[in-house]
BAKEGU-274802 format. One line per 5 residues: number of its first residue (from 1); for each residue x negated, y, z negated of N, C-alpha, C. Coordinates in Angstrom, 2 decimals, decimal comma. Last residue first. Layout:
N
NUM> X Y Z X Y Z X Y Z  ...
***
This chain:
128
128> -11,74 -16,01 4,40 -12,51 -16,56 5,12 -12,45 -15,91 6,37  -12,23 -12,89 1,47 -11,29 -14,13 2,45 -12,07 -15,09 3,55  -11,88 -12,28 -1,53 -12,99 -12,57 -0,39 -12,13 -13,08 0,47  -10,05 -9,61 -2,95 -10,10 -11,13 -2,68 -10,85 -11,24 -1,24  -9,61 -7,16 -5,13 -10,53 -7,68 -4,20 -10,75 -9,22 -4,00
123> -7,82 -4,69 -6,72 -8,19 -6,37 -6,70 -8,41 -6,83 -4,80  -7,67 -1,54 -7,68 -7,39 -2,31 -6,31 -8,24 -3,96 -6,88  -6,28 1,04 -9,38 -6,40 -0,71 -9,47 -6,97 -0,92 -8,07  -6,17 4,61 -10,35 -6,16 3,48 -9,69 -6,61 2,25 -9,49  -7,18 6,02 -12,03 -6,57 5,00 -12,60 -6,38 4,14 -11,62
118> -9,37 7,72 -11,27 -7,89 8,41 -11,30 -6,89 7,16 -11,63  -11,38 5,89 -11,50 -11,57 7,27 -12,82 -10,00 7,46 -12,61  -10,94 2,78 -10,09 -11,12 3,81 -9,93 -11,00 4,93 -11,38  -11,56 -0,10 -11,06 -11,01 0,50 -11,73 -11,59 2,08 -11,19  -11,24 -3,03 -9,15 -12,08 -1,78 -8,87 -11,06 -1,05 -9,73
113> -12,50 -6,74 -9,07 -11,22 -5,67 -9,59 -12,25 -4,76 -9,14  -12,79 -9,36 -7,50 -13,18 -8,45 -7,77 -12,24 -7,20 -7,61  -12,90 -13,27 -6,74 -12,32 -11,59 -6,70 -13,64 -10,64 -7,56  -13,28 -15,10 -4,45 -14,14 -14,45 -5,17 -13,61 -13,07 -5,43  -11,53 -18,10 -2,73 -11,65 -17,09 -4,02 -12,90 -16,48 -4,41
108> -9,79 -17,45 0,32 -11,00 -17,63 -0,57 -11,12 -16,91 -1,47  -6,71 -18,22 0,80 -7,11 -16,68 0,72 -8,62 -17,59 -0,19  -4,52 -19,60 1,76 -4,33 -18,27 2,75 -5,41 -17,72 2,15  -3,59 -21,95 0,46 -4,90 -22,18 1,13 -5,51 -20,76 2,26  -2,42 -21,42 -1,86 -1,39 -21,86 -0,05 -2,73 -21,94 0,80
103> -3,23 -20,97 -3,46 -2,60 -22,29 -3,78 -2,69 -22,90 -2,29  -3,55 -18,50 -3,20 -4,82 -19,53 -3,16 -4,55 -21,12 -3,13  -1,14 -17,32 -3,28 -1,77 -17,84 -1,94 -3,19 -18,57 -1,82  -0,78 -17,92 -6,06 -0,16 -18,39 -4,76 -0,52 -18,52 -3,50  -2,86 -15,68 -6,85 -2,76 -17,83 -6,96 -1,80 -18,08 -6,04
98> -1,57 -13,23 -6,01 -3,31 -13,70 -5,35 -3,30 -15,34 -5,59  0,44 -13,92 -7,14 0,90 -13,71 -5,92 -0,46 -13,96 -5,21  -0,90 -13,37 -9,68 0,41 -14,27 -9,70 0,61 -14,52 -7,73  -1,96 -10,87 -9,82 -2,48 -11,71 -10,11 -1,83 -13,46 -9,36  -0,04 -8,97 -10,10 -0,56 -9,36 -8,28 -1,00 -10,23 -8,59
93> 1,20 -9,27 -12,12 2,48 -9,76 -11,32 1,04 -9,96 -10,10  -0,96 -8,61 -13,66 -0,37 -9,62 -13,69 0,52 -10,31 -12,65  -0,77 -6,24 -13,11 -2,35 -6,39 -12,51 -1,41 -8,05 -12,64  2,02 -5,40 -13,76 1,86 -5,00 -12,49 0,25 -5,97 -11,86  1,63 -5,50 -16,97 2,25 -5,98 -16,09 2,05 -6,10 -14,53
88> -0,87 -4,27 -17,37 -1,01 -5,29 -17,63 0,27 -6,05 -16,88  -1,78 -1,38 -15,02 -0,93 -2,09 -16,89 -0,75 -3,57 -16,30  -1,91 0,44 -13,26 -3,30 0,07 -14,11 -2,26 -0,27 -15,41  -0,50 -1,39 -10,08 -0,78 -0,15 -11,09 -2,15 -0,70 -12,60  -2,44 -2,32 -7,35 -1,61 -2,12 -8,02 -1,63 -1,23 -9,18
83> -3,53 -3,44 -4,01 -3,50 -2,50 -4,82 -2,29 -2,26 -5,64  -5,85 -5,63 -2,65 -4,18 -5,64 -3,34 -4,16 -4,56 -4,67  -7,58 -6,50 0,19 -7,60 -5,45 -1,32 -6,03 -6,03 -1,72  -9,78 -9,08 1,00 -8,32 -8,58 1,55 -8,05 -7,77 -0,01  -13,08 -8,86 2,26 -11,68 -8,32 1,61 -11,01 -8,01 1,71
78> -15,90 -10,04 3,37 -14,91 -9,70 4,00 -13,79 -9,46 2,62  -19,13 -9,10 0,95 -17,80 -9,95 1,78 -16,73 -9,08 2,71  -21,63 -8,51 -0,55 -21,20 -8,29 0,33 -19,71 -9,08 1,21  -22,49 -9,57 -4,00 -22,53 -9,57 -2,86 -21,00 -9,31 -2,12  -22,76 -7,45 -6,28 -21,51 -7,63 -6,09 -21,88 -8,04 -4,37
73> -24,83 -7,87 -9,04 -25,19 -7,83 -8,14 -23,55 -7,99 -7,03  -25,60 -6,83 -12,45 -25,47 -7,67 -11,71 -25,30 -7,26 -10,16  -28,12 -5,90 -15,34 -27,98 -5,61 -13,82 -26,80 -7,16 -13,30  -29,12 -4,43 -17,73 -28,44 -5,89 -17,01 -27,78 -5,57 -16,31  -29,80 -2,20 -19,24 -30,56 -2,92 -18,49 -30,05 -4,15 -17,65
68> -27,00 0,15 -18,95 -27,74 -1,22 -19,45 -28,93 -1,40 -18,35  -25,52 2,05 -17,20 -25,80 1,82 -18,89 -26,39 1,03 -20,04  -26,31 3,69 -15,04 -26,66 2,40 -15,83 -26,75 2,81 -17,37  -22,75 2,94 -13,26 -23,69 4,05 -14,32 -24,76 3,16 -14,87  -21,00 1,42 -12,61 -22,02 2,03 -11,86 -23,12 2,71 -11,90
63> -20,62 -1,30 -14,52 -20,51 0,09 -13,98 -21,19 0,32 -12,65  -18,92 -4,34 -15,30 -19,91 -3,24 -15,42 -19,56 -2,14 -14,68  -17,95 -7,07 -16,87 -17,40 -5,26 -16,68 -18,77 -4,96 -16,92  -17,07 -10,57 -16,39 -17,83 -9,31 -16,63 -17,27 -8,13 -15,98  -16,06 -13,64 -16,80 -15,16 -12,26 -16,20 -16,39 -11,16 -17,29
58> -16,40 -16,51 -15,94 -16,89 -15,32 -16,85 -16,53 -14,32 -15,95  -14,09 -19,58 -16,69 -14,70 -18,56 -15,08 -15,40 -17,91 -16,62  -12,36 -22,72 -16,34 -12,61 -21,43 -16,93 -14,13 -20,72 -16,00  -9,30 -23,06 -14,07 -11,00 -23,41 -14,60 -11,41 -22,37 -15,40  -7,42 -21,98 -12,08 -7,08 -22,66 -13,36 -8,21 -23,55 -14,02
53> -9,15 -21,49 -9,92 -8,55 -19,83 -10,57 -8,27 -20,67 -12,21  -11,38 -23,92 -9,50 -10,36 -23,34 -9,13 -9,93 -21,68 -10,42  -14,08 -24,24 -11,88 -13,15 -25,09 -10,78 -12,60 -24,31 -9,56  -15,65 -22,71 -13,04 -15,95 -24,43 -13,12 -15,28 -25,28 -11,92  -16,76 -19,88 -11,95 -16,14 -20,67 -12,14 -16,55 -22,16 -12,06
48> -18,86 -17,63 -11,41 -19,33 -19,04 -12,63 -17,92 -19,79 -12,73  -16,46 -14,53 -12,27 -17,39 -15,71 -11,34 -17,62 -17,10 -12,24  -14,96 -11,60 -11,38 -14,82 -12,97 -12,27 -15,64 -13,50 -11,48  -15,59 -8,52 -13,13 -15,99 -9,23 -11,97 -15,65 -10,89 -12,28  -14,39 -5,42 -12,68 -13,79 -6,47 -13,32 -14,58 -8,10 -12,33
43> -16,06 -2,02 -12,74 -15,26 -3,34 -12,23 -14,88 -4,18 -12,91  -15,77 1,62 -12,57 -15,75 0,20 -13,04 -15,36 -1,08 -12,17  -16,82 4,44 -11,60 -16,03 3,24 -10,89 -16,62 1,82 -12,03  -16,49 7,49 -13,25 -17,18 6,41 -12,78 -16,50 4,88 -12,36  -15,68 9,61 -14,53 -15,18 9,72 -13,04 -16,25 8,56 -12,66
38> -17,95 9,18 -17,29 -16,63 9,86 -16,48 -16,69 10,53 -15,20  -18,67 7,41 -19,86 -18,74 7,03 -18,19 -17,12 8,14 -17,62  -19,42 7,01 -22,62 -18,90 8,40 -21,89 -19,41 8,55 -20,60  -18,92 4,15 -23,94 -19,85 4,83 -23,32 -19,26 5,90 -22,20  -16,63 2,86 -24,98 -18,06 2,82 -26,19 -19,02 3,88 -25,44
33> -14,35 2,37 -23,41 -14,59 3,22 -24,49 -15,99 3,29 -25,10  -15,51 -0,23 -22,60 -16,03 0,78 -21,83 -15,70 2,41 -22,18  -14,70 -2,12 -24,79 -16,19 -2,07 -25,01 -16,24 -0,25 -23,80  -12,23 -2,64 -24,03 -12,01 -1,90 -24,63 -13,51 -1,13 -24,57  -12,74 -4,99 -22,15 -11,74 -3,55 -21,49 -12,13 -2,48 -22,51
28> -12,52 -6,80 -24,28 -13,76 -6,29 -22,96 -13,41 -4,99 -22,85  -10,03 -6,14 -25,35 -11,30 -6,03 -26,66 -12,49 -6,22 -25,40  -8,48 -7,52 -23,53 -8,51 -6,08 -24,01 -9,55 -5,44 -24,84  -9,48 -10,10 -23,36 -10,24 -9,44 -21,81 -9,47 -7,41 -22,49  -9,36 -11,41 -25,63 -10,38 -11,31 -25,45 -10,73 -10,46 -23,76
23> -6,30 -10,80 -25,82 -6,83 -10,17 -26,78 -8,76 -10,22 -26,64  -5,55 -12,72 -23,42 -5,28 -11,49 -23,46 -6,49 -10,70 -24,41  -6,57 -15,14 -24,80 -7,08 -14,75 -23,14 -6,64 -13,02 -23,75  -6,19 -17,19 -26,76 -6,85 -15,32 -27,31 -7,25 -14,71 -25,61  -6,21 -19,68 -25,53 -4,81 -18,82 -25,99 -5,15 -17,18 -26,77
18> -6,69 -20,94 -22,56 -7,28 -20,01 -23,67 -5,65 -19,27 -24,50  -5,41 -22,28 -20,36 -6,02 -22,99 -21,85 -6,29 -21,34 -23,17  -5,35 -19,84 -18,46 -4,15 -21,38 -18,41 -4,68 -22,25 -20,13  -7,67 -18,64 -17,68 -6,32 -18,22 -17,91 -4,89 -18,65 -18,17  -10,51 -18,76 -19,85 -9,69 -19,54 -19,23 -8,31 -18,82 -18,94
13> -13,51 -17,46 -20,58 -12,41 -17,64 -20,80 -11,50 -18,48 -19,52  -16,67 -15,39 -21,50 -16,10 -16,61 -21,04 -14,60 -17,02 -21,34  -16,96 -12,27 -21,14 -16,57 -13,23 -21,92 -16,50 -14,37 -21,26  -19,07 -8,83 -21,02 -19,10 -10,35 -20,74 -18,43 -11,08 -21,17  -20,35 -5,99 -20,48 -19,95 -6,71 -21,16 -19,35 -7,94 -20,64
8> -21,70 -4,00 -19,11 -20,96 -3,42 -20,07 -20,99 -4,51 -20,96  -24,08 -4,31 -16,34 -23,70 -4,52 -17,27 -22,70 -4,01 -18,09  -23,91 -2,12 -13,30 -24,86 -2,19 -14,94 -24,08 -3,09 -16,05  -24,81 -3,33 -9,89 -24,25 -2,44 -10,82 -24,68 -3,08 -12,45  -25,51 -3,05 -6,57 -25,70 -3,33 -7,84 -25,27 -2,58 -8,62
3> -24,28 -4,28 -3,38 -23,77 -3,41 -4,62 -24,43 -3,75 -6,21  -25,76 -5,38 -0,65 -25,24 -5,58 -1,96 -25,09 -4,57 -2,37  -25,15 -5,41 2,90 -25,72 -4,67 1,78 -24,91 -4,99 0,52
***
């Protein structure tokens, strides 16, 4: 069973070339201020990659709520979670440790963030 969920917002970007990376995934992040979603589960969805994690990808935020007509779709997988804090350091440091083991051939890539209402993080890696 799929998970559909609503649109928020959308960038194309790179995490190794782009040099506005940060300032274009806080100014996403930011867009979910725009709509009085409370106690609602956000995500962080990266896909459309060109390559590998070091390719540029589209990292979308939607909801659960519909707040849009644009719908995407969070097929079904096996997941290994990695739960961390909600700041930029900490999503970074797992970030860092999810490439490593993609490096190490330990982990298929299709993530997916979960921004629980009580702040909680969990990052979602498909595995084989």
């Amino acid at each position: 069973m799929s998970n559909e969920v609503y649109l928020i917002g959308e960038i194309r970007t790179n995490n190794f070339s782009d040099k506005d990376l940060f300032e274009k995934i806080r100014s996403l992040w930011g867009k979910t201020n725009d709509y009085t979603i409370e106690n609602d589960m956000k995500y962080g969805i990266y896909h459309q990659y060109v390559s590998n994690y070091r390719g540029d990808y589209i990292l979308s935020i939607p909801t659960e709520t519909p707040v849009s007509n644009e719908k995407l779709i969070i097929p079904d997988h096996e997941y290994k979670v990695f739960e961390c804090l909600q700041d930029e350091h900490s999503i970074g440091e797992t970030w860092k440790k999810i490439w490593q083991l993609e490096d190490e051939k330990k982990l298929n890539r299709n993530y997916r963030e979960k921004y629980y209402p009580d702040g909680k993080v969990e990052i979602h890696i498909a595995i084989k």
